[in-house]
C-alpha positions, 0 to 999 in steps of 0.5 A: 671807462673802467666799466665798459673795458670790463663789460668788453672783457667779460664779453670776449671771455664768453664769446671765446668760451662758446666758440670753445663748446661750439667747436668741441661739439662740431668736432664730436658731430664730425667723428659722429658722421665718420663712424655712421658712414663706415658703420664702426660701432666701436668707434661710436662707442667713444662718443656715447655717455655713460647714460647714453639711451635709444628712445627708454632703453639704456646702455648696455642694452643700446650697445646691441641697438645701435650695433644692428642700427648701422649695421642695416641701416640706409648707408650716410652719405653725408650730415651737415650741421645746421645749429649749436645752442648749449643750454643748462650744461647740455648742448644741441646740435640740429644736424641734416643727415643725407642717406643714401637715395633717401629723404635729407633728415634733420634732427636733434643730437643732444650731448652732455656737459662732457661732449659725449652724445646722450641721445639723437633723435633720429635714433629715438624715432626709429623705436617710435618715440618723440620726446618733444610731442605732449604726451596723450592718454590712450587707454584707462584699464581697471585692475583688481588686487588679487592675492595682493598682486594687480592683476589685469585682463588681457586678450591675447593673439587671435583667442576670444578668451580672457587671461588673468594677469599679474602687472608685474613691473619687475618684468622685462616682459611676459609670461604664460602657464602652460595651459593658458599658452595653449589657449592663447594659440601661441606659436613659434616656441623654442628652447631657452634659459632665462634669469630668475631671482635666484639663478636661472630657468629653462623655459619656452620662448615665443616670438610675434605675439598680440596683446589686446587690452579693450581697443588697444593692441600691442604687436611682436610681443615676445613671451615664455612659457614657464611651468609655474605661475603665481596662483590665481593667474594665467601670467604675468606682464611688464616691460610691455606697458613700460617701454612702450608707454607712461605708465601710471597706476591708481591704487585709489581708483584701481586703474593703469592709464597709459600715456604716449611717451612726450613732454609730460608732467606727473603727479606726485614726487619724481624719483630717479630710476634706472632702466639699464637691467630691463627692469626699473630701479631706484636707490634706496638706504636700508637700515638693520635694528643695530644700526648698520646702514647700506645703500643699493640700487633696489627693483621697483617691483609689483610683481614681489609680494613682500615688503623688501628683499636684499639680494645674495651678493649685496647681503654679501657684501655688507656682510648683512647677514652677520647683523641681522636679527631674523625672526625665521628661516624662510624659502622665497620663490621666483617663478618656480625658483627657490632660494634661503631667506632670512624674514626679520625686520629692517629698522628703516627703508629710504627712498626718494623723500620717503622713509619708513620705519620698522619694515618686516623684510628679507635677506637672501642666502648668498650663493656663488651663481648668484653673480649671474642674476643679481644685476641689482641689489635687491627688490621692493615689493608691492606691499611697499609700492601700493602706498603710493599712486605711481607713475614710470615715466622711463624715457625721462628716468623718472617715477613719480610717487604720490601717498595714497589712501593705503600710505599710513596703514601699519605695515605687517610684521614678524615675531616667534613664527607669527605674521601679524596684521592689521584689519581695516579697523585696526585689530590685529589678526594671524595672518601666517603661522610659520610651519614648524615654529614655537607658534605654531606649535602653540596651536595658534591658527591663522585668522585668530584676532590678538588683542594684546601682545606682552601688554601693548594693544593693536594701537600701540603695536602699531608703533614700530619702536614697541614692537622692536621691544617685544622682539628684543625681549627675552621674555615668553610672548604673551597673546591675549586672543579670541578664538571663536567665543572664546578669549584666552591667553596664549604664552609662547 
């Protein structure tokens, strides 16, 4: 007996506590209604979660949407729901929505364990996205590493010319030089300032523009036209690709494949990111060679040629810049936009269930208008991100990392006005000589092979702990070098 009144009484708990969510769901659905039929953005507002999102993009870029959406939308005359079903924290409320003289629409509105509104499906369809279709491959396009960077060939508008451009996920969208924008036939350009790392830009804006890649084509594509562009290329690209496709590329096979976006499961490691600055970021722990740890929401950048960077106001903020051990004084460049940086090296670099030791990396100077940039704390560049065969999933908020052939390279590193790397065999090579530098007043030149340093070997200095000996060391840098036939000692 003293079970089944037991068994009753759990039953009449649970009943009581679903008809408590049910009802706190029908009443946010209710407020839902009476603001999408007065189109009061600010009342729905209230409704929304903090990581409310129409189809990839993500508050507060939604605010502007879904502004304009009830703003021009068909005027609602009525929604009435149809079913609520929570699951796992989440509940789903099927709704039919009556617009005016249009077809009754039912749909999906999703809302957190909180009761605010996380998405709606009749949102996500008007930017042509259907989360619960399986997603299907469109098209495979080869790249080709270029300056490091990967770089891809476009057509673009109604030109039969081919354009060399940088894949650059840093990238809310495109841009082109000057020259390759009067090939392509671009039109519909005005005046405009953008942000770019380090402050801001004057460029030229177009609107209505074509991508075509093979059989593929990708319509109204904004694009700038700015006066510089990395060298070897016509432009660079990103957003493109990423907010209207799965994204996935293969450093292996060196191809971007694009998927449709829908119930997809990808290969390798998911790791949370972020799409609410237009460009994707994850979280990462950095660590300086005293110990000193920090933590920062970091862009995933393909388009950055360095390792790492830390931002002005972040560097700020973890006064990092009073800890860090630089090896030289450098000026890092953002499409024609130059800023003070600090080159040293990061004693550890966290992301996901990845670390890394020992990565050569920057510090950015702070200034007061960088505020007006640095939406985020910094940028992991592309010889971090090509270790991995990755995939940018943005509707889901995930990318997923798999180790590649390049993961357990050595990275490059830092030391007396040298950068120094490692060939495919493993010998170490000058790779820049820093201008104005003890090295490089040495005579050392670039492509010289170093077979020791101070008594270590490539092999051995292939360790992050000898080489953070070496830098540490107040003793003179001792090189055992070739230079042509010749083998010699250098001593800086």
């Amino acid at each position: 007996m003293k079970k089944i009144i037991m068994l009753t009484t759990l039953l009449l708990v649970t009943f009581n506590v679903s008809a408590q969510q049910d009802k706190k769901a029908r009443d946010v659905i209710a407020a839902y209604e009476t603001a999408f039929k007065n189109r009061d953005f600010e009342k729905m507002k209230t409704l929304l979660a903090d990581d409310f999102s129409i189809a990839v993009y993500e508050t507060p870029s939604t605010d502007r949407l879904f502004e304009g959406i009830l703003e021009r939308y068909y005027l609602l005359d009525s929604l009435n729901v149809k079913s609520v079903n929570t699951v796992e924290g989440e509940t789903r409320v099927q709704v039919t929505h009556f617009f005016k003289d249009q077809k009754p629409h039912t749909s999906t509105i999703v809302l957190n364990s909180g009761h605010k509104i996380k998405y709606a499906d009749l949102l996500d369809q008007l930017y042509k996205v259907d989360r619960y279709q399986t997603s299907e491959l469109i098209v495979k396009i080869p790249f080709e590493m270029l300056h490091e960077s990967i770089a891809v060939k476009l057509k673009l508008n109604d030109s039969e010319d081919e354009f060399t451009m940088l894949f650059d996920t840093g990238a809310d969208g495109m841009a082109l030089s000057p020259t390759a924008a009067a090939k392509a036939n671009i039109k519909n350009i005005r005046d405009h300032s953008t942000s770019v790392v380090g402050g801001t830009a004057n460029v030229k804006i177009s609107s209505g523009n074509t991508i075509r890649v093979g059989e593929l084509s990708i319509p109204d594509q904004n694009l700038v036209v700015f006066p510089q562009i990395s060298k070897g290329f016509d432009g660079i690209f990103g957003g493109n690709f990423l907010s209207k496709y799965i994204t996935r590329v293969d450093f292996d096979t060196q191809k971007i494949e694009l998927y449709s976006f829908g119930e997809y499961k990808g290969i390798g490691t998911p790791t949370p990111t972020s799409y609410a600055s237009g460009v994707p970021v994850i979280e990462c722990d950095i660590k300086l060679n005293n110990g000193k740890e920090a933590q920062g929401s970091y862009v995933f950048d393909t388009g950055a040629g360095y390792n790492i960077i830390s931002f002005g106001p972040f560097v700020h903020e973890y006064k990092l810049d009073e800890e860090f051990k630089y090896d030289y004084l450098s000026t890092n460049y953002s499409v024609g936009h130059a800023t003070q940086t600090m080159m040293g090296n990061y004693s550890q670099l966290q992301f996901s269930e990845f670390t890394f030791y020992g990565v050569s990396g920057a510090l950015q100077a702070y200034q007061e208008d960088n505020k007006n940039w640095a939406s985020n704390d910094g940028s992991i560049g592309i010889e971090v991100i090509k270790r991995f065969n990755f995939t940018v999933d943005l509707l889901h908020k995930v990318i997923y990392l798999e180790p590649n052939s390049n993961y357990k390279k050595p990275f490059d590193f830092t030391v007396s006005g040298l950068i120094i790397g490692f060939d495919a065999d493993g010998e170490m090579q000058v790779k820049t000589v820093i201008q104005g530098s003890k090295a490089h007043a040495s005579g050392i030149q670039q492509g010289t092979t170093i077979h020791a340093i101070n008594g270590y070997t490539a092999e051995e200095l292939q360790l992050p702990e000898n080489i953070n000996l070496i830098k540490t060391s107040n003793a003179p840098l001792e090189l055992r070098v070739t230079r042509g036939d010749q083998s010699m000692q250098i001593t800086i």
